[in-house]
C-alpha positions as CSV (number, residue, x, y, z in Angstrom):
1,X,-1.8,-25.6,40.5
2,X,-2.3,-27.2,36.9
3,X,0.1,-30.2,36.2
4,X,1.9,-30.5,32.5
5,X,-0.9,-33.0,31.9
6,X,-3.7,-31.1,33.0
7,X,-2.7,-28.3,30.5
8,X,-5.2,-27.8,27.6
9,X,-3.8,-27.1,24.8
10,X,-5.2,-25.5,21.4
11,X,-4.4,-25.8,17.9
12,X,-2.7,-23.4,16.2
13,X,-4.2,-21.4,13.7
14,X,-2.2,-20.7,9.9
15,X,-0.6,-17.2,10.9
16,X,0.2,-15.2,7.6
17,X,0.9,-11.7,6.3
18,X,-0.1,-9.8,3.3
19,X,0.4,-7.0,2.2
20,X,-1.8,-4.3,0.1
21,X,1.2,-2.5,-2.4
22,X,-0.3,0.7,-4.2
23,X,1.4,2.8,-6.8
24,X,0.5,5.2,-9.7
25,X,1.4,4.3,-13.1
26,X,-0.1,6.3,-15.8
27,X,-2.4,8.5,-13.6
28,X,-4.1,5.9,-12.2
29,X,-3.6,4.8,-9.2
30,X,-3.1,0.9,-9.1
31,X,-2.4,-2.1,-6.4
32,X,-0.3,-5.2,-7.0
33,X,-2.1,-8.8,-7.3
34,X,-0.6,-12.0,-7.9
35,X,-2.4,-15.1,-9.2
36,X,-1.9,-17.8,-7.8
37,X,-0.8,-21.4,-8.9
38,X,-3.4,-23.4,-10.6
39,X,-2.4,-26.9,-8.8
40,X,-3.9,-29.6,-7.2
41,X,-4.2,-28.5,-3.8
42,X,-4.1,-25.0,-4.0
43,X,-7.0,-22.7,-2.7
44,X,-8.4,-20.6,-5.3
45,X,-6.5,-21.7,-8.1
46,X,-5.5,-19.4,-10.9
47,X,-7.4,-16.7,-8.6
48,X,-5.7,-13.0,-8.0
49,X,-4.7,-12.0,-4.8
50,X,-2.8,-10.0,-2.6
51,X,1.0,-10.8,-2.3
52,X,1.9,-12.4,1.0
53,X,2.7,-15.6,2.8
54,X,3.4,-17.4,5.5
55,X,5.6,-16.3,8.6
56,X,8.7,-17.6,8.4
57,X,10.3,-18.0,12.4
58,X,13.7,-18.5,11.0
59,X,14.3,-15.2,9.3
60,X,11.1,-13.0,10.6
61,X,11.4,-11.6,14.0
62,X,8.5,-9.6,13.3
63,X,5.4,-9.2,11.5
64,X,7.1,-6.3,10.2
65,X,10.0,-8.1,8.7
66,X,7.5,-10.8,7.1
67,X,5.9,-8.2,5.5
68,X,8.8,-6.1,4.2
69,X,10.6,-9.4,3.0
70,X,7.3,-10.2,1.0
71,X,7.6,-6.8,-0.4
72,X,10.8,-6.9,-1.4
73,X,10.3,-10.2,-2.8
74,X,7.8,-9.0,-5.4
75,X,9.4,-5.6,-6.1
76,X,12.6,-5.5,-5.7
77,X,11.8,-2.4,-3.2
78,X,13.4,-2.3,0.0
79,X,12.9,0.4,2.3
80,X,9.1,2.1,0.8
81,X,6.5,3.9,3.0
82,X,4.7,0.7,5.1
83,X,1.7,0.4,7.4
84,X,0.2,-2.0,9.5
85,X,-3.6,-2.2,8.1
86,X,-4.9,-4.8,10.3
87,X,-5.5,-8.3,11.0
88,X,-8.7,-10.5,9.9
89,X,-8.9,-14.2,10.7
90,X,-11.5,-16.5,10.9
91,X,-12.3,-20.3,10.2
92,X,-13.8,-20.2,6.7
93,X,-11.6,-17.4,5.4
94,X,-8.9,-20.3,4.3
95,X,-10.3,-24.0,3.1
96,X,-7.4,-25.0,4.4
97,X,-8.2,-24.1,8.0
98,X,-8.1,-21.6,10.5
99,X,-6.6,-18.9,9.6
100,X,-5.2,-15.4,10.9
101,X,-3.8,-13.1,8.3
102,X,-1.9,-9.4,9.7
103,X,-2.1,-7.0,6.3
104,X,-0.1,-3.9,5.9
105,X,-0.4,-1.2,2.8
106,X,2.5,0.0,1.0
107,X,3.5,3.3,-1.0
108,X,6.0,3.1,-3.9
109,X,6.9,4.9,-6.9
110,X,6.4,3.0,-10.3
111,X,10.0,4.4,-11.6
112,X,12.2,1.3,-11.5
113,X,10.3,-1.4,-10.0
114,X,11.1,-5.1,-11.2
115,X,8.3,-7.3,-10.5
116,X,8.6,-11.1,-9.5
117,X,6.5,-13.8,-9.7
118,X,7.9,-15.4,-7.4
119,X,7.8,-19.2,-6.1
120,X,4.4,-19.5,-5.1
121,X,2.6,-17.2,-8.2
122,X,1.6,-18.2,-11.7
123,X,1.7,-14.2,-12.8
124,X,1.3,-10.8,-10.4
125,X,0.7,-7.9,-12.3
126,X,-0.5,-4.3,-11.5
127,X,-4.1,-3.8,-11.5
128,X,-6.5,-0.4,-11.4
129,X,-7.6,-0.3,-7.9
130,X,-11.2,1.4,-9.7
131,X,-11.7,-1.8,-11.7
132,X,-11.0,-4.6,-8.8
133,X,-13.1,-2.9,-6.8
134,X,-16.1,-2.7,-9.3
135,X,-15.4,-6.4,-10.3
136,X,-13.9,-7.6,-6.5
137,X,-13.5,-11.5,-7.6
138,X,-10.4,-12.0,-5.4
139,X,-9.3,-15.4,-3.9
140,X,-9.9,-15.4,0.1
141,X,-11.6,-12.0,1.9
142,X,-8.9,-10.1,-0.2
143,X,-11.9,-7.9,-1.5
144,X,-12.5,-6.8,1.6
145,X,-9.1,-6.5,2.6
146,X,-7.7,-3.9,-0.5
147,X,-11.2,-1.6,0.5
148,X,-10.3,-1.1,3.6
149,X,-7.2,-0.4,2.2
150,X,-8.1,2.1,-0.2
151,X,-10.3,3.5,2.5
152,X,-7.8,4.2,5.3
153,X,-5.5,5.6,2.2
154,X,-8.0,8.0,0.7
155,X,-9.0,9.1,4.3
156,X,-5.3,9.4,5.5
157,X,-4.8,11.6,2.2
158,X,-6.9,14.2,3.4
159,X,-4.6,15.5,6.1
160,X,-1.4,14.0,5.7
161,X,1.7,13.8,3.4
162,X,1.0,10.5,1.9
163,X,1.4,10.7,-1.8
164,X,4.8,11.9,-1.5
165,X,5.9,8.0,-0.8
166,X,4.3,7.5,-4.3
167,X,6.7,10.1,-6.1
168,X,10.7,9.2,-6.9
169,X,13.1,12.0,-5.5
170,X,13.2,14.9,-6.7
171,X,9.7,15.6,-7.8
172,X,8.1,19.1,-8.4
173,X,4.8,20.5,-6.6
174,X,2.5,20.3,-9.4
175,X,4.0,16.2,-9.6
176,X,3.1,16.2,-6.0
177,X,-0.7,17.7,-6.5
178,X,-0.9,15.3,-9.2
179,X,-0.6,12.5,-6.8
180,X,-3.2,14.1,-4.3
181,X,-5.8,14.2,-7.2
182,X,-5.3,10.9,-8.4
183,X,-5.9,9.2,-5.2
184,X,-8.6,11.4,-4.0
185,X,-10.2,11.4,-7.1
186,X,-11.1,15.5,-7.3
187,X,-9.2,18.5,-8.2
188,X,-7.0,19.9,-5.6
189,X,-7.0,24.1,-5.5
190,X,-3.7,24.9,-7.0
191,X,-2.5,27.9,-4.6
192,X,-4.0,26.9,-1.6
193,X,-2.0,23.0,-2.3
194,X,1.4,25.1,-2.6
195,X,1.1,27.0,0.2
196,X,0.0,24.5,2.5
197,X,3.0,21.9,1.2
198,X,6.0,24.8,1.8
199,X,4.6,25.8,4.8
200,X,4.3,22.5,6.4
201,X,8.2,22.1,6.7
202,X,8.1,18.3,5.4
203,X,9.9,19.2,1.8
204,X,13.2,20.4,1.0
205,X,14.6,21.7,-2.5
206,X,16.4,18.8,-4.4
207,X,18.0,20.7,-7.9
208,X,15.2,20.0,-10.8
209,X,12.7,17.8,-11.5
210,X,11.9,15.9,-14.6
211,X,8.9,16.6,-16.0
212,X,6.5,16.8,-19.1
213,X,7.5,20.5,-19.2
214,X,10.1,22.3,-21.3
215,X,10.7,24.3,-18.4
216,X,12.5,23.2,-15.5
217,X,10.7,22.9,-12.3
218,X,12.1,23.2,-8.5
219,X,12.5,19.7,-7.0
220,X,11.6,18.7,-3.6
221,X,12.3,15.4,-1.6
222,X,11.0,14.5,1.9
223,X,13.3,15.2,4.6
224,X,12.1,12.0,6.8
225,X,10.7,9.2,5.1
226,X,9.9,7.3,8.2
227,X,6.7,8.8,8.6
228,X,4.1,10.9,7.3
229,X,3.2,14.6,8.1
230,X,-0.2,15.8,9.4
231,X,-1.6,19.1,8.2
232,X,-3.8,20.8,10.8
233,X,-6.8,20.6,8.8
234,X,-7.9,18.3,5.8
235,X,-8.2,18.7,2.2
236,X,-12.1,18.2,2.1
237,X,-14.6,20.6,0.5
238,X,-16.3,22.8,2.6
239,X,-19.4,25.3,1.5
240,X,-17.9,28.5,0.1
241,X,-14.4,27.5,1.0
242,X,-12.0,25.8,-1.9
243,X,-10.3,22.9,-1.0
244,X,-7.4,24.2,1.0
C-alpha cells in the first residue's frame, strides 16, 4: 500500500472553456470573436479569438455553468440553445503551458443582443464565419476549433431543428427556411420545407410574425427549447429527388 509520501503527484494542466457563439445578422451567418488585450504578458496579443476563460471553482459547478456564465457575459443572453463541442488540449496549444480547453457552440438570435467587451478583451465583434475561415488567423487552435464547429452545425442542420434557436419568437416558416438556407448554404424546396416542419410536431402557432411582408404571416415558436428535433431523414440532395 502507497504511503502519502510515496504518492506521485502531477501538475495540473490550465483547465478552460470556450465557447463558439453563432448568429445570423443580415443573412449571413456570423460567430462572435473577441480580441484580446494587447499587454505585456498576454498570448497572442491584439489576436481574435473565441470568447471563453478560465473555470472558476467558486461559482462553476460545471463545465456547463462556466460556459453559460461566459456566454452571458458577452451577450447579455441567458438561457440560448448550448452544446458541448468538445475538448482539445495539448502542451504547445497555450505558451503559457499545458493546457486543456472544453468548447461548446451556441445558437442565438441577433434581435436584442448587447455585446460586452468584457475584462479580459480589447474589442469582440461579430465576424462572417465564410471570411474567418478563408482567412483563419486566430490566436491559439481556435481555427480549428470554430470548423469543427461549423462542421458539426451544418451537418446537425441536415436532420434536425437547429436554426430555430437562431430565430426570436414568433417567427414565420419562410423566416424559418431562411435560416436553413443560410447555414447550409443552398436553396431549401419550398413545399417539401413546410410540410416536413408542421408535421414534425416541434412548432406551435404564436399570433403573427414580423416580417419584410405587407401581409401578415402565421407565427410559430418552439414548444421545447431544451433540445432539438430530429427529422427521420435529412435535407441532402438526392438524384431526381428535391431536397425534402
Amino acid at each position: 500500500m502507497a504511503t502519502r509520501s510515496s504518492v506521485k503527484t502531477f501538475p495540473l494542466p490550465f483547465t478552460t472553456v470556450d465557447v463558439v457563439i453563432f448568429t445570423v445578422l443580415d443573412d449571413v451567418l456570423r460567430v462572435l470573436l473577441v480580441q484580446r488585450p494587447n499587454a505585456e504578458g498576454e498570448p497572442f496579443p491584439g489576436a481574435w479569438a473565441l470568447p471563453g476563460g478560465y473555470v472558476d471553482t467558486a461559482v462553476d459547478a460545471t463545465l456547463e455553468d462556466c460556459a453559460r456564465r461566459k456566454l452571458l457575459e458577452k451577450t447579455g443572453v441567458g438561457s440560448p440553445y448550448l452544446e458541448q463541442l468538445g475538448s482539445w488540449g495539448g502542451a504547445a496549444r497555450d505558451p503559457r503551458g499545458w493546457s486543456a480547453t472544453h468548447v461548446y457552440f451556441a445558437l442565438i438570435p441577433a434581435q436584442g443582443v448587447v455585446l460586452a467587451k468584457g475584462a479580459n478583451a480589447a474589442d469582440v465583434a461579430w465576424y462572417a464565419v465564410a471570411d474567418v475561415l478563408r482567412a483563419p488567423e486566430l490566436a491559439f487552435d481556435h481555427a480549428a476549433i470554430l470548423r469543427t464547429a461549423v462542421e458539426r452545425l451544418r451537418s446537425k442542420v441536415e436532420y434536425t431543428s437547429l436554426p430555430a434557436f437562431l430565430l426570436a419568437e414568433p417567427f414565420s416558416l419562410p423566416q424559418l427556411q431562411r435560416m436553413y438556407e443560410i447555414v447550409l448554404g443552398r436553396p431549401v424546396d419550398k413545399s417539401g420545407f413546410r410540410t416536413r416542419m408542421l408535421s414534425a410536431n416541434f412548432l406551435e402557432e404564436a399570433g403573427v410574425a414580423e416580417g419584410d411582408s405587407y401581409r401578415p404571416a402565421k407565427g410559430y415558436r418552439l414548444i421545447d427549447r431544451s433540445a432539438p428535433v430530429v427529422f427521420p431523414r435529412t435535407f441532402s440532395p438526392r438524384a431526381g429527388d428535391s431536397n425534402t
